[in-house]
N, C-alpha and C positions, 0 to 999 in steps of 0.2 A: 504493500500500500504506500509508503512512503516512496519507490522509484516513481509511483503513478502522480503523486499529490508533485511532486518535483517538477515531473513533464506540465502539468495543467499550471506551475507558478511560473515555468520555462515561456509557454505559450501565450498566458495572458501580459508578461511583460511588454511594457512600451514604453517609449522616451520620447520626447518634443509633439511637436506635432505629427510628424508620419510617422506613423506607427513601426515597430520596430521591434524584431522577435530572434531571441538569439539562445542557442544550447549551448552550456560550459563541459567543462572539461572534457572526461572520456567515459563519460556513463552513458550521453547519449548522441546516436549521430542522427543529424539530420539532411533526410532527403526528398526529391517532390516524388506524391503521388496524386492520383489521375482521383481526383474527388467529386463529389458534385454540385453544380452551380444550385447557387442559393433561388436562380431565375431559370425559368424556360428560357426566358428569350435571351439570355446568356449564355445557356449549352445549347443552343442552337448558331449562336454567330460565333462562338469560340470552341466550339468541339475541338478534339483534339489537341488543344494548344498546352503548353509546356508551365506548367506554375511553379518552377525548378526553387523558385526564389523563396516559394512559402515556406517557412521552416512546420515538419510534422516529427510527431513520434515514428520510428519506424522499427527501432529493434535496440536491444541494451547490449553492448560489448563484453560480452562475454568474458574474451580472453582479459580484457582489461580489472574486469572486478577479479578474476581467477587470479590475476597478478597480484591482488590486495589483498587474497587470501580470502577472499569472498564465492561462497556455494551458490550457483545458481542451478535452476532447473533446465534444462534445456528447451527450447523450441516447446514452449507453452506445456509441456509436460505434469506441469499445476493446475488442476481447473479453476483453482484461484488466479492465477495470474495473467489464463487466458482470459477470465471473465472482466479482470482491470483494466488487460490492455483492449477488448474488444467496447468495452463503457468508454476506455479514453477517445480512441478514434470516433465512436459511436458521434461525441460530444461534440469535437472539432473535425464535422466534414465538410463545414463549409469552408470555401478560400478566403484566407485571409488578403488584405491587401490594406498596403499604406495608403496614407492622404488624409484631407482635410476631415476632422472630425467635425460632429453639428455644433453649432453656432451656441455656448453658453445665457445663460441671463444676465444682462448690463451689457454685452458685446452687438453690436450692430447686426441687423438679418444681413446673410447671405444670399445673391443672387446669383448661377449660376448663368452663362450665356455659352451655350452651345454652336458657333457656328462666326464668321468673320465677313457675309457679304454684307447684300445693301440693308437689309432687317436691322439685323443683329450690331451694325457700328450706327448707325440712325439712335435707335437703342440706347447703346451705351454711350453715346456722345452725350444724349440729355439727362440722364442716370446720376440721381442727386447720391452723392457721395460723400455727401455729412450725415446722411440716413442710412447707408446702404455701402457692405462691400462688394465688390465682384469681380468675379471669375471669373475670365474666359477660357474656352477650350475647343482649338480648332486645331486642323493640320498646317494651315497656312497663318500666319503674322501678318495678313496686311489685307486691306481691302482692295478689291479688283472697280476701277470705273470703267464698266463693262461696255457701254457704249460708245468707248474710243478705243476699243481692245482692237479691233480689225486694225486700224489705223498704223497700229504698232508692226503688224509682220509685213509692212513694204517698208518703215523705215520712216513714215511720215513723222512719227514720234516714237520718241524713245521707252522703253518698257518703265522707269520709275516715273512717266510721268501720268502713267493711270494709276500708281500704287501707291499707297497713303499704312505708313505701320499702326497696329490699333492699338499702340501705346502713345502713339500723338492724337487719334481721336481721344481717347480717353487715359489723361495721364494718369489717372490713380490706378491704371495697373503699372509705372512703373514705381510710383511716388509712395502711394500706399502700404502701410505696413502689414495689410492683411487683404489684400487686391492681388489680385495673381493673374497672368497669362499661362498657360499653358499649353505649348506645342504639341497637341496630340488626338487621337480620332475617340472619338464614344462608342462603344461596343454594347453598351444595357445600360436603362436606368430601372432603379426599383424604388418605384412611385409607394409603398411604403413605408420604406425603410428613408425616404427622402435622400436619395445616393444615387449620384453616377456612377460609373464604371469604365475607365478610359485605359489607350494602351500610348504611349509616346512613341513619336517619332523620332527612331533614334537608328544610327548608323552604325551602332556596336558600342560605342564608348560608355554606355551606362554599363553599370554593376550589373544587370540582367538583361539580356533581349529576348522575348519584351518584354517591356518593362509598363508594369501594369499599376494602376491606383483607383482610389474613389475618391470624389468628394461629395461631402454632406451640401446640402442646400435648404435656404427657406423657400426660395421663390426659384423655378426652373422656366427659363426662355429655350425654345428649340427652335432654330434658327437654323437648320444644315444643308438648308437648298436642296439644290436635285442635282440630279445626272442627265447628259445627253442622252436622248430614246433612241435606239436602235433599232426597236419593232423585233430582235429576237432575228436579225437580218445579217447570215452567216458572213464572218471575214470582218466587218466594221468595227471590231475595237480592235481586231489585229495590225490592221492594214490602213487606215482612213486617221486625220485628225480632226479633233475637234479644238472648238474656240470658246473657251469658256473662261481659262486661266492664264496666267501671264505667262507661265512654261510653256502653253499650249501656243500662245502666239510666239515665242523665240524656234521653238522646232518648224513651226508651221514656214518664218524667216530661215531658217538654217536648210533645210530642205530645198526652198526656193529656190537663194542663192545659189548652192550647191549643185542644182540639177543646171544651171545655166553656167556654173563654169565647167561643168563635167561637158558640155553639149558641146565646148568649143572645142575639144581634144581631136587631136587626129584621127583618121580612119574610121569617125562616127558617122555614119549613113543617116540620110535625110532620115529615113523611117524611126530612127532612134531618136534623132533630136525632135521629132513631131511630138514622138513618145515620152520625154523627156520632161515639154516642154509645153504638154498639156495639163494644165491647171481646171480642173473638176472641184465644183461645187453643188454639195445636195442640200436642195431647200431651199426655197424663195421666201421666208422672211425675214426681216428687217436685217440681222445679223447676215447671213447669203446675200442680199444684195449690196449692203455695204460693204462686206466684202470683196464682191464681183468688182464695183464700180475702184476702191482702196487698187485694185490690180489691176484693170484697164488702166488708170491712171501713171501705173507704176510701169507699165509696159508703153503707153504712145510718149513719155516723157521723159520716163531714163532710162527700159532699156536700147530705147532708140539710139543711145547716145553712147552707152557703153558697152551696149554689147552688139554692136552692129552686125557680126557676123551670124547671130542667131537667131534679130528680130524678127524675123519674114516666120520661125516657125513657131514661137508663142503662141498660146492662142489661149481662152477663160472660156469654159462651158459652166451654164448654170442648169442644174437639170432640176423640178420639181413636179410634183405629179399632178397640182390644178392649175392655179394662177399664182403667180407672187404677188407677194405683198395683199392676200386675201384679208386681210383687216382694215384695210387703208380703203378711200373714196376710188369708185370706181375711174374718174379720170387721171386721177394720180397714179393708177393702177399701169394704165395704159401711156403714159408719160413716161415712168422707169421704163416700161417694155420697148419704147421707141428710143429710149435715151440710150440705157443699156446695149441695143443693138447697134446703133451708130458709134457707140466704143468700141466696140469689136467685142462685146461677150456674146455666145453664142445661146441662146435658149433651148431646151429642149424639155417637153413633157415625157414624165415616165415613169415608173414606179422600181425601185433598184430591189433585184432578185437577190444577189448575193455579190461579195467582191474578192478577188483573188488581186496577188502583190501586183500585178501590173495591167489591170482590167475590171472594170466592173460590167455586171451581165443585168439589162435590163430582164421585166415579164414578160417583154416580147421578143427575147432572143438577144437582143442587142446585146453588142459586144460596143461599149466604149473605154479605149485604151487612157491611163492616165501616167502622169509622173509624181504628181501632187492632187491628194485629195483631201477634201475639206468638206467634215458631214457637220449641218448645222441644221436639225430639224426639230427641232425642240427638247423639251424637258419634262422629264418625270418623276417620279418619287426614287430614292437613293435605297441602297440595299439595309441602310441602317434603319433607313425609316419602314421600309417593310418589316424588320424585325422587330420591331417595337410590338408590344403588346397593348394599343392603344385605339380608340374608338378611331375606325379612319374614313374620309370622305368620300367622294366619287372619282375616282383615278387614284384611287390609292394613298392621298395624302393624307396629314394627320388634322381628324376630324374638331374642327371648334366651333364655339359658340360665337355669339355679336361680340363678346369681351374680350374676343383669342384664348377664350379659357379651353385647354383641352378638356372634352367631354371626359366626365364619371374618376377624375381622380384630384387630387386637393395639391394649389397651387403649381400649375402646373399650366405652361403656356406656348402657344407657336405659333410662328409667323412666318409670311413668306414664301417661296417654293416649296415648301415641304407640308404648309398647313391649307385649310379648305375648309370653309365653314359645311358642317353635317348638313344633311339633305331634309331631316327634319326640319330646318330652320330657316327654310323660305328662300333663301338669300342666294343669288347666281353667285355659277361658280368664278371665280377672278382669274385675270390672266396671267402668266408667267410673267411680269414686268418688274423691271427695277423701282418704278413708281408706288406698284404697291404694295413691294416690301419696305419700298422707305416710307411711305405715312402709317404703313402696320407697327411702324419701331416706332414712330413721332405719338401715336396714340395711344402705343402701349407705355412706355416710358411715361409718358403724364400721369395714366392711372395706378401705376404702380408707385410715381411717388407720391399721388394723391392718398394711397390708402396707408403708406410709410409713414406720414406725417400723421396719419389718426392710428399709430401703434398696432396695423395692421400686417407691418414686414414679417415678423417671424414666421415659420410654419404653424398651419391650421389656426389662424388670430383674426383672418381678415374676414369670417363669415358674417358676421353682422353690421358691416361696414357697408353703406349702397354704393353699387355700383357708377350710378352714372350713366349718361348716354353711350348708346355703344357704339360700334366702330361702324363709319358709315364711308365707302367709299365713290370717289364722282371722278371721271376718269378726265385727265388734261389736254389729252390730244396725244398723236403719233409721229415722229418723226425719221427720217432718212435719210442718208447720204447717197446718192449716187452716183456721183463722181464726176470729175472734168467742171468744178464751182456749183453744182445741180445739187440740187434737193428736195425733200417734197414734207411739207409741212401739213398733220391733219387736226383740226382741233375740234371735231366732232365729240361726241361726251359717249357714244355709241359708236356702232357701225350701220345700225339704222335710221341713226341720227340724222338733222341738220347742222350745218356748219360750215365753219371757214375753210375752205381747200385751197394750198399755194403748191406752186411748183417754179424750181427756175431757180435764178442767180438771186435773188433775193429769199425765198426759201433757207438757198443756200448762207445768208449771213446772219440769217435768224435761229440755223440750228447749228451752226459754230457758236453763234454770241451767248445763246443757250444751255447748250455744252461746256462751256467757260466758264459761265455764272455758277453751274451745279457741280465743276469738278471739287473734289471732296475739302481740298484746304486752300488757303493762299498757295502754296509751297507747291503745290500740283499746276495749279493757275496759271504761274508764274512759268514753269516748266512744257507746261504745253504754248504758251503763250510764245515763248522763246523757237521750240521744236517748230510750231508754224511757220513761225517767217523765216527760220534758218533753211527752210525745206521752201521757201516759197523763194531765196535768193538762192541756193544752192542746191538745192534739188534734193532728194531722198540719199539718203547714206547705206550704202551697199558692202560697207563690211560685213564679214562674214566670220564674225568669233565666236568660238568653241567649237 
């Protein structure tokens, strides 16, 4: 009984904040076993994974006590001893794991924020911080200004100047004494137990890979956006990029460049450099044709200039299977279609079968050969958020109320691509936009510090606190680039709407001046502001590093 009482004072020991579990001498060794998750939805995304870190009982050193002159029994030969050791494991089979414990009384509620785009830094940019610590927890440190992302893989502008760190939105994660960033993906939360479950991104240097924690929360934001939709459409994550991320624009540039100075080499056949030097884009909205047009542009003005030997075999095809730009007024529709043509992008209807390394195969046989592809067809729920154990909307995302309250569990919230008001509750479903993730963070940020300041932060406090009006959305209008000073401005509040419809060079300075005004800081502003005209007196920058 005493080796047994030793392991269980072994195991509950901890120091500081992250928890911290350690065996002495040589009575016991410790190593990982295959236990089980305290969540469904935790042994479902982490099956199989390695908890080498977690210190358990496993067995008592025999020869070491024999060395002390000490009799043991062998291999549970006691049915007292099997019956200790079978109660101790019994007791601790869940994983343990460091990290933030729940939030004391007289310490500030914790809010935890799941995720780094437009939601989620909106969010915590307004996030009173004399009321309230918080968390972050993404894979990426910075927010993406998604709608000058194309801009970036010809060169127009530079990759830091769509990226803003969310320690400068919000300094009290670097300033704060109890405000944290954290580098790393969410794998379970247990809406019980008020705990996340994360694993860090890490390249080997931590003390374990991977290296796993919780943290405790009052208030949970989910905030994790989506993933590119592929439709389950074989070859497309193997072979095709997409444009969602600022890596995703530097590959989408490193590719480019790279297949045009490859195209110059000797003994390359026209059919190769065609091949080469065919730039394929699936999807006609907004993202697709601003990119199509970012590429025309990049080809009638600089590779005309530098790379003269290869221009005649460039060429941009945009394929999409109805109309592009299906949300936009129908004359502005047919505007990009005539604009777009006269650059030189090619349009093509068609629905993509599947893609192999150097071709993709339409549903009616077509065979279109490419060099660079670029699949940009929307967005949908993320594999985390499918794993979630949580009421979900119509396409799969996570089900809320008018309040962005997630349905059926306490304090608990989402917004943005991943969330979607339940179908119970009257309310159309919202579109994938940067716009209404950003007013979903401007209106949740207000009611959560509105109910902070009536001592409603901590967990399970804020139930008899009123709510308030809930979250109403009224849409601002659409806009586009398509290239060569063109754009197409829609400020209809619908798509069945009435409204102002522009197209043209004035279009064109209304959603640059626009663009400017929203980009995330001064310091971003500044930065594109400069990239314009250096690209407008010097043309796009065609190095090619890494």
């Amino acid at each position: 009984m005493a080796f047994a009482r030793i392991a269980r004072t072994g195991l509950r020991r901890t120091g500081g904040t992250f928890g911290s579990y350690s065996c002495e001498g040589d009575v016991l060794l410790c190593e990982g076993t295959n236990r089980r998750s305290p969540l469904p939805s935790l042994q479902n995304a982490k099956a199989g994974r390695d908890f080498s870190y977690i210190s358990s009982i496993r067995k008592f050193n025999r020869m070491s006590m024999q060395s002390r002159g000490i009799r043991v029994t062998p291999q549970y030969q006691s049915a007292t001893a099997e019956r200790i050791v079978e109660e101790s494991e019994s007791e601790y089979d869940e994983p343990m794991y460091p990290g933030l414990e729940a939030t004391k009384p007289g310490e500030k509620p914790r809010v935890v924020v799941l995720g780094t785009g437009w939601a989620a830094c909106r969010f915590m940019k307004g996030l009173d911080t004399r009321i309230y610590d918080v968390v972050c927890i993404s894979p990426r440190n910075h927010m993406v200004f998604t709608p000058l992302l194309a801009s970036t893989c010809v060169g127009t502008l530079e990759f830091r100047s769509v990226a803003e760190p969310v320690n400068r939105i919000q300094s009290a994660l670097a300033t704060s004494p109890n405000s944290y960033f954290y580098m790393a993906s969410c794998f379970g939360i247990d809406t019980d137990k008020h705990e996340v479950y994360c694993e860090t991104v890490s390249n080997g240097g931590l003390p374990h890979d991977p290296y796993q924690f919780k943290v405790a929360y009052d208030k949970l934001v989910i905030a994790a956006g989506a993933e590119p939709l592929t439709f389950g459409i074989k070859g497309v994550k193997e072979h095709a990029f997409f444009l969602r991320e600022v890596n995703h624009a530097q590959e989408i540039r490193k590719k480019l460049l790279l297949n045009l100075m490859l195209s110059e080499n000797p003994g390359i056949s026209e059919e190769e450099k065609k091949h080469l030097l065919h730039c394929v884009v699936i999807g006609g909205g907004p993202t697709g044709v601003e990119f199509s047009g970012e590429l025309s542009d990049f080809i009638k003005r600089d590779v005309q200039d530098r790379y003269t030997h290869v221009k005649d075999y460039v060429k941009v095809t945009l394929i999409e299977a109805s109309e592009i730009l299906s949300s936009f007024d129908v004359g502005l529709r047919q505007y990009a279609t005539n604009h777009l043509t006269k650059s030189g992008v090619s349009l093509m209807r068609g629905v993509v079968k599947e893609v192999h390394p150097k071709k993709i195969v339409l549903s009616d046989e077509t065979n279109v050969p490419y060099g660079l592809l670029v699949w940009s067809t929307g967005v949908g729920p993320s594999q985390f958020v499918k794993s979630l154990d949580l009421p979900k909307a119509p396409g799969g995302r996570i089900g809320i109320d008018e309040w962005l309250r997630v349905s059926s569990v306490e304090d608990v919230f989402a917004l943005g691509d991943c969330a979607g008001f339940l179908e119970n509750s009257g309310r159309p479903v919202l579109p994938a936009l940067a716009q209404v993730a950003e007013r979903q963070g401007k209106f949740l940020v207000k009611f959560l510090n509105k109910i902070g300041k009536k001592d409603g932060g901590k967990a399970f406090s804020a139930k008899d606190i009123p709510l308030g009006d809930p979250f109403v959305y009224k849409h601002l209008g659409s806009m586009a680039s398509v290239g060569r000073y063109k754009a197409l401005v829609d400020l209809r509040q619908s798509k069945d709407a009435k409204g102002v419809s522009l197209a043209g060079f004035v279009s064109w300075l209304i959603w640059r001046s626009a663009y400017l005004t929203r980009v995330i800081s001064w310091r971003n502003r500044f930065y594109v502001a400069v990239n314009w005209a250096t690209t407008l007196v010097f043309g796009r920058d065609n190095s090619r590093i890494g």
